[in-house]
C-alpha positions as CSV (number, residue, x, y, z in Angstrom):
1,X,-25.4,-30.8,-51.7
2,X,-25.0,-34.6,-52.5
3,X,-25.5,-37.2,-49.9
4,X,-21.7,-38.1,-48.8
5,X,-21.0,-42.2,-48.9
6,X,-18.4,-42.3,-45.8
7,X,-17.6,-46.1,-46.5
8,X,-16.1,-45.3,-49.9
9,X,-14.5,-42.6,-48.8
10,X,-12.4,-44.6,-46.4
11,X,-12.7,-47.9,-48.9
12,X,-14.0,-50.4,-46.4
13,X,-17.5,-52.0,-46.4
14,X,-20.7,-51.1,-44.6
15,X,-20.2,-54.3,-41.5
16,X,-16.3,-53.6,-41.1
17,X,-15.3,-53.7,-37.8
18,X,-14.1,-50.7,-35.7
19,X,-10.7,-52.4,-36.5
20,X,-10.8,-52.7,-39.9
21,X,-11.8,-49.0,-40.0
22,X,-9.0,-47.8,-37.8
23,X,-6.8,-49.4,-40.5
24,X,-8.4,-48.2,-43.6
25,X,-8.0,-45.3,-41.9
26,X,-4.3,-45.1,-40.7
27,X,-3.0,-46.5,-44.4
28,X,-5.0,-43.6,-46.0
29,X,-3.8,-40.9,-43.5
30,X,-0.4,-42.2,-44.4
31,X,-1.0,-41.6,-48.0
32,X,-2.5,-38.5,-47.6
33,X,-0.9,-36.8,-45.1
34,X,0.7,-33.2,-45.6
35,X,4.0,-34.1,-43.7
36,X,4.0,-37.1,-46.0
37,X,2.2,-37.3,-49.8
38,X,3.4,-35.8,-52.4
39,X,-0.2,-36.0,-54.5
40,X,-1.2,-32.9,-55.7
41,X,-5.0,-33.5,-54.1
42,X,-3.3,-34.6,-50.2
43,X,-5.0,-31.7,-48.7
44,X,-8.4,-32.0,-50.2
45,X,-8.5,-36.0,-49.9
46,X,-7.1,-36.1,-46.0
47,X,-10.1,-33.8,-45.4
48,X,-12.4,-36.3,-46.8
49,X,-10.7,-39.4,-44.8
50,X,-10.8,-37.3,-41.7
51,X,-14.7,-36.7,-42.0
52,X,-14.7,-39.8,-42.8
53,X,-13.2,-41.4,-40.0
54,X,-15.0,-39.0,-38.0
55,X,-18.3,-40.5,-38.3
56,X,-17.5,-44.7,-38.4
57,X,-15.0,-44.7,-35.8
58,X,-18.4,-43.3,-33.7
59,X,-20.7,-45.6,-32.9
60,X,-23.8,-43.7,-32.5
61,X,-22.7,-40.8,-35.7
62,X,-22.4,-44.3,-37.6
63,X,-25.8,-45.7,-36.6
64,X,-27.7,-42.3,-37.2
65,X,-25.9,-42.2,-40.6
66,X,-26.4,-45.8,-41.5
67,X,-30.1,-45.5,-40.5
68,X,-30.6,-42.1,-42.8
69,X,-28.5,-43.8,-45.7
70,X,-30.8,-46.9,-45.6
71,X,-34.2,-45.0,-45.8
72,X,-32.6,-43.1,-48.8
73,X,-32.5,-46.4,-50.2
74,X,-35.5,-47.8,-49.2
75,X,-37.6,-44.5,-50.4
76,X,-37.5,-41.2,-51.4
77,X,-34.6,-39.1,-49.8
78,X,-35.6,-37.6,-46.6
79,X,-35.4,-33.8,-46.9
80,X,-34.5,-34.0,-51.1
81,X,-35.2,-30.8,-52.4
82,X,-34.5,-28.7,-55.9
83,X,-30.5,-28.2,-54.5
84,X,-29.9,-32.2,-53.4
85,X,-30.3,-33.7,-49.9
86,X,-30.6,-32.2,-47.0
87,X,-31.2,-34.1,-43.5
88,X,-34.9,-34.0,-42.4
89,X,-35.7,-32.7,-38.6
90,X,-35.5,-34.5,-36.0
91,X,-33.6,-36.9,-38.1
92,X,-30.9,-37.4,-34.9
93,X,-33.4,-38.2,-32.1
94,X,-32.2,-41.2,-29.9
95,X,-28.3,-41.1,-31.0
96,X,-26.1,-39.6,-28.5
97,X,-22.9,-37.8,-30.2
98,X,-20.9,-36.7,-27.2
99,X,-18.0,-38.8,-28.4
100,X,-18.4,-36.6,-31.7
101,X,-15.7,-33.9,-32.5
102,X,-13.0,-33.7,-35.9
103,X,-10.1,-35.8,-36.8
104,X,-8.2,-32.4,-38.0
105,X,-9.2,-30.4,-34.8
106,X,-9.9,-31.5,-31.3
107,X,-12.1,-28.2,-31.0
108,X,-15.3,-29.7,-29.5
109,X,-18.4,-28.9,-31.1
110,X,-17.1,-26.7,-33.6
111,X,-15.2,-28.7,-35.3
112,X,-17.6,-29.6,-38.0
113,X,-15.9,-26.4,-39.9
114,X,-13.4,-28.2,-41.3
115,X,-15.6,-30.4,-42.7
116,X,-18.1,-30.7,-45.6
117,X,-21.8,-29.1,-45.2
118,X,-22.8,-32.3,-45.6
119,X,-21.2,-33.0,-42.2
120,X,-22.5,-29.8,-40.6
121,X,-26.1,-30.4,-41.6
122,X,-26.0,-33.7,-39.9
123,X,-23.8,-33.7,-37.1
124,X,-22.8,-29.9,-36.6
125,X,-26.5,-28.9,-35.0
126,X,-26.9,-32.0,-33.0
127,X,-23.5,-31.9,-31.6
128,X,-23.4,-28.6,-30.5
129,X,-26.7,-28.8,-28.8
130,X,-25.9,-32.2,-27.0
131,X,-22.7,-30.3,-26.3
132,X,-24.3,-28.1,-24.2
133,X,-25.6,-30.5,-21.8
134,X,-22.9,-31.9,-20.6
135,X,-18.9,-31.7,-20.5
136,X,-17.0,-33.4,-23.6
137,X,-14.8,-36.3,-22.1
138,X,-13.0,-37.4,-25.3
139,X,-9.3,-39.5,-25.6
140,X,-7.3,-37.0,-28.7
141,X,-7.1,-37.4,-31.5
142,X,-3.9,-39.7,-33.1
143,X,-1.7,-38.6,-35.5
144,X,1.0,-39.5,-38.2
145,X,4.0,-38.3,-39.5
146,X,7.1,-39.5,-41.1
147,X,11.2,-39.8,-39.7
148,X,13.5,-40.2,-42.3
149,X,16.6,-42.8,-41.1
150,X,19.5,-43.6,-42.7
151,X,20.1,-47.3,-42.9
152,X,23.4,-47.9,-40.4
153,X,21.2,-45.9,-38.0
154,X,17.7,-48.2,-38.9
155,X,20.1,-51.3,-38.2
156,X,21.8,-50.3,-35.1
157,X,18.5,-48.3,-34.0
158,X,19.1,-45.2,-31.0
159,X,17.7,-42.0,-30.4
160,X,16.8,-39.8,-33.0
161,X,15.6,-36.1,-32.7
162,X,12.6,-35.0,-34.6
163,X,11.1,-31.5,-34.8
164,X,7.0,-31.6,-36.1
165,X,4.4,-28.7,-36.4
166,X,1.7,-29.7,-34.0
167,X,-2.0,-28.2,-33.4
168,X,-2.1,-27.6,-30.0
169,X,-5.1,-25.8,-28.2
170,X,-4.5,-23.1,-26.2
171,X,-5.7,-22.1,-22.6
172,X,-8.7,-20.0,-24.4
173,X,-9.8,-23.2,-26.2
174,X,-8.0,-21.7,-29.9
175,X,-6.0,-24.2,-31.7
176,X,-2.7,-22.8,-32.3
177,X,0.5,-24.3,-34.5
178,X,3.5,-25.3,-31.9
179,X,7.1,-26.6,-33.0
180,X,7.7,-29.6,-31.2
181,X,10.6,-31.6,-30.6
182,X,10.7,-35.1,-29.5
183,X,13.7,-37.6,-28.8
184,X,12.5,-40.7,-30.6
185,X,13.9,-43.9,-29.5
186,X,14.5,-45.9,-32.8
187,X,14.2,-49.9,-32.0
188,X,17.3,-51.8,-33.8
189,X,16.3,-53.0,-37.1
190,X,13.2,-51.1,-38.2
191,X,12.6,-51.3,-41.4
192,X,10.6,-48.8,-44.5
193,X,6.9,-48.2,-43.7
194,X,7.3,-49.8,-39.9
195,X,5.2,-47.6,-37.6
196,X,6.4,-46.1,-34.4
197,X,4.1,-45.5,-31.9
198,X,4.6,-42.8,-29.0
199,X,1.8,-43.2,-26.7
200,X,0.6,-39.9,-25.3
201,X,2.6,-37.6,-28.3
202,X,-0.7,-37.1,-30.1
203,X,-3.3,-34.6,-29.7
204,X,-4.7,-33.6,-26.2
205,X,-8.6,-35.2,-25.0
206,X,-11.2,-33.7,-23.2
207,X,-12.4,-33.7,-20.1
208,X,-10.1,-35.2,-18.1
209,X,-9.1,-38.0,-20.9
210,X,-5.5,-39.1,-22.1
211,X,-3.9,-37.7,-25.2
212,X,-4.1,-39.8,-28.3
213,X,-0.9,-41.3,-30.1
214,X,1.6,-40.4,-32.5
215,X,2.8,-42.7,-35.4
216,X,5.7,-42.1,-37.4
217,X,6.4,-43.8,-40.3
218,X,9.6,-45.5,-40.9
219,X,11.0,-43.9,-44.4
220,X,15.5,-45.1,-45.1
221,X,17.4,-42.1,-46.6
222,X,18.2,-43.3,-50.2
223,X,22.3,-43.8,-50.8
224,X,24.4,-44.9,-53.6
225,X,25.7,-47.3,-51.3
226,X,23.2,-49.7,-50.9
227,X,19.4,-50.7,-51.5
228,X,16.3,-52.1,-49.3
229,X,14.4,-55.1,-50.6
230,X,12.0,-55.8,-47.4
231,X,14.3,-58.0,-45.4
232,X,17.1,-58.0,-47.8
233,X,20.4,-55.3,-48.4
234,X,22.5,-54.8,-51.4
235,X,25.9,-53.8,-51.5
236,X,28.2,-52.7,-54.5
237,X,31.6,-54.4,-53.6
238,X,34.2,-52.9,-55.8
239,X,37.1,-55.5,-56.5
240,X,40.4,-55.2,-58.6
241,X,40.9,-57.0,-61.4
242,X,43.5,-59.6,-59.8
243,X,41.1,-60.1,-57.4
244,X,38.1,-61.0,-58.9
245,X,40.6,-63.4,-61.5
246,X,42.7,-65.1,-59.0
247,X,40.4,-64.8,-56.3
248,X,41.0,-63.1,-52.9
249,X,39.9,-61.9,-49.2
250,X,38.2,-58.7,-48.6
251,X,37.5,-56.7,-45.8
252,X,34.1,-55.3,-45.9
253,X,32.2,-52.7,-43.7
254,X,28.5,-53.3,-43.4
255,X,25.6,-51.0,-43.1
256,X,25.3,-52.0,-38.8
257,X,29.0,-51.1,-38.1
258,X,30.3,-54.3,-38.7
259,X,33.4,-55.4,-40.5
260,X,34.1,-59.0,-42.0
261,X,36.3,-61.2,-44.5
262,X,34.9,-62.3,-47.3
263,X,35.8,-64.8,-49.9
264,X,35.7,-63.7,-53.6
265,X,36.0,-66.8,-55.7
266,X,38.3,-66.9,-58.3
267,X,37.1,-65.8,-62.0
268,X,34.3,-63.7,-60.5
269,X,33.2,-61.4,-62.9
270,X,31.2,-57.6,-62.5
271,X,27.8,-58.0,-61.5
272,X,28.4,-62.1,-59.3
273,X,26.5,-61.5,-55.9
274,X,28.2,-62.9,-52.9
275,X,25.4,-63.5,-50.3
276,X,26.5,-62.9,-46.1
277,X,23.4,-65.2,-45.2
278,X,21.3,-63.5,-42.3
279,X,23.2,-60.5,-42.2
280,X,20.7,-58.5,-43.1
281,X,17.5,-56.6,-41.2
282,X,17.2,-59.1,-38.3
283,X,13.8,-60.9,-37.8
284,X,12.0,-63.7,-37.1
285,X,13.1,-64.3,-40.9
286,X,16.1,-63.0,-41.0
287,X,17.4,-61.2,-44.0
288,X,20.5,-61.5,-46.3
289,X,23.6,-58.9,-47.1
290,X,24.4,-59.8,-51.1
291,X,27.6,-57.7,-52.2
292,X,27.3,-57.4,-55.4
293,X,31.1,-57.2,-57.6
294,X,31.9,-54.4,-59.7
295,X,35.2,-54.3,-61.3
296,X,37.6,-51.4,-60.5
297,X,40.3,-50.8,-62.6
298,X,43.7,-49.3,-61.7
299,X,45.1,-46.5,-63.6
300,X,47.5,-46.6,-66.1
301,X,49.4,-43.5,-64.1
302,X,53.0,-44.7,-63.8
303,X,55.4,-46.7,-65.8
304,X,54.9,-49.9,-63.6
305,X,51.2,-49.8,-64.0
306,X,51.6,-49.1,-67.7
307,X,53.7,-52.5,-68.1
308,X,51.5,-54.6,-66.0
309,X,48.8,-53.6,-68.6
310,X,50.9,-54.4,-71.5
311,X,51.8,-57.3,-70.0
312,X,48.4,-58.6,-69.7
313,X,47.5,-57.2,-73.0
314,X,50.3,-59.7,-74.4
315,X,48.9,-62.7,-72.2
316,X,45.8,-62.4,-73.5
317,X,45.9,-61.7,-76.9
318,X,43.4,-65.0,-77.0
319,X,40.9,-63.3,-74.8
320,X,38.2,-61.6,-76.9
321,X,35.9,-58.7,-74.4
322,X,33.2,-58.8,-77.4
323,X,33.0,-62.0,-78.7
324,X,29.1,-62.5,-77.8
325,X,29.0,-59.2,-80.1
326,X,29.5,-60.8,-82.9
327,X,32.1,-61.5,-85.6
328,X,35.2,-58.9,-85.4
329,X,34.9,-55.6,-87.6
């Protein structure tokens, strides 16, 4: 087996911070996640940003792994053989790994399972027998999943009910799969790939400690109607012809439930973007609504509508739709 390099893994350099690797390691598990990524590896890669995470967010798993990783550097690897590395004894002695115990399962001293055998020939061992001398107090685990909104509800915010498959571990220690449904109050204005945090929702602790956290990631239900650019909305504002010629004053329903009257100037054309300033997803920035005009032609379905055509046709015999084609055919 090959000696595992945990900083790559979670892209973040050997003197981050605790911080820094709590990040890498949140914007990787929402990459990878199952409930969320849609890359054919996830699975395989939210393993190896678990294990990860596992040993840096410890501080005594990080120090007994930074001190074996720097006398592989400095020397001939400690316990190399034919097959690769493999930890030498005693390799642990003075690190304390009570805190230890997976990102993917809250099982305790087992956990190392759903990890690598690199993991289990460093940690696995040690763990189980420091295990065994005392109790595990441990906070759970965090985790991350994704609610889909649609905008008018993201603007407005509410309550919104989402069901999620959650590990759970029974009252024989056995980690089961539970359906879980939680109300999820949705703050007014949230926008794509905002976090929601609901302390307490995550997985259980240990020994007495408090559950860890949930965070769902914002993700807006696509619709023809409209389009998110970070602050920013789009709107298509269909207009008659009369109206976008002579001008005219529109009602218009926004996304939050509003309804205003807006001014289209006079010789508009398909495609002009009329901007409602700060009407958009509120902030300390506030964003912009820009309705954006497309032409909608009447049909020529009754005999007035037919003249009114041909009566245009004749006042505009001067008018040429594809002049910046070219010369006529």
């Amino acid at each position: 087996m090959d000696f595992k390099d945990y900083y790559s893994a979670l892209g973040v350099a050997k003197a981050a911070s605790e911080d820094e690797v709590r990040k890498a390691y949140r914007k990787l598990a929402r990459r990878y996640h199952p409930d969320v990524s849609k890359e054919a590896d996830a699975e395989a890669r939210m393993r190896e940003v678990n294990e990860a995470y596992d040993v840096l967010r410890d501080k005594d798993k990080r120090a007994a792994y930074d001190a074996l990783a720097e006398q592989m550097a400095n020397g001939p690897q400690p316990g190399a053989t034919g097959q690769g590395f493999s930890p030498p004894p005693g390799w642990d002695q003075g690190f304390d790994f009570r805190r230890g115990g997976g990102t993917a399962s809250p099982g305790g001293p087992a956990d190392d399972a759903d990890f690598s055998e690199f993991f289990s020939s460093l940690f696995g061992a040690a763990q189980r027998r420091q295990t065994q001398q005392r109790t595990a107090r441990m906070r759970g685990d965090d985790q991350h999943a994704a609610i889909d909104i649609d905008l008018p509800g993201a603007l407005r915010g509410g309550t919104h009910t989402l069901q999620l498959q959650a590990l759970e571990i029974d009252a024989q220690g056995e980690p089961k799969v539970v359906q879980r449904t939680l109300e999820v109050r949705i703050p007014p204005g949230v926008r794509p790939g905002q976090l929601i945090r609901l302390a307490g929702q995550g997985l259980p602790g240990h020994g007495g400690e408090p559950a860890g956290d949930l965070f769902l990631e914002v993700r807006i239900v696509p619709d023809a109607r409209w389009r998110v650019q970070g602050h920013d909305i789009t709107m298509r504002l269909p207009v008659t012809p009369s109206e976008a010629a002579l001008g005219a004053q529109v009602r218009v329903a926004l996304p939050n439930g509003d309804a205003v009257e807006v001014g289209v100037p006079a010789g508009s054309r398909a495609g002009r973007k009329l901007r409602l300033k700060e009407r958009g997803f509120p902030g300390k920035q506030p964003g912009h609504v820009y309705l954006e005009l497309e032409i909608a032609l009447p049909p020529a379905d009754s005999a007035a509508a037919r003249a009114a055509y041909e009566a245009l046709a004749q006042a505009s015999t001067a008018f040429d739709p594809r002049a910046s084609m070219g010369e006529r055919a």
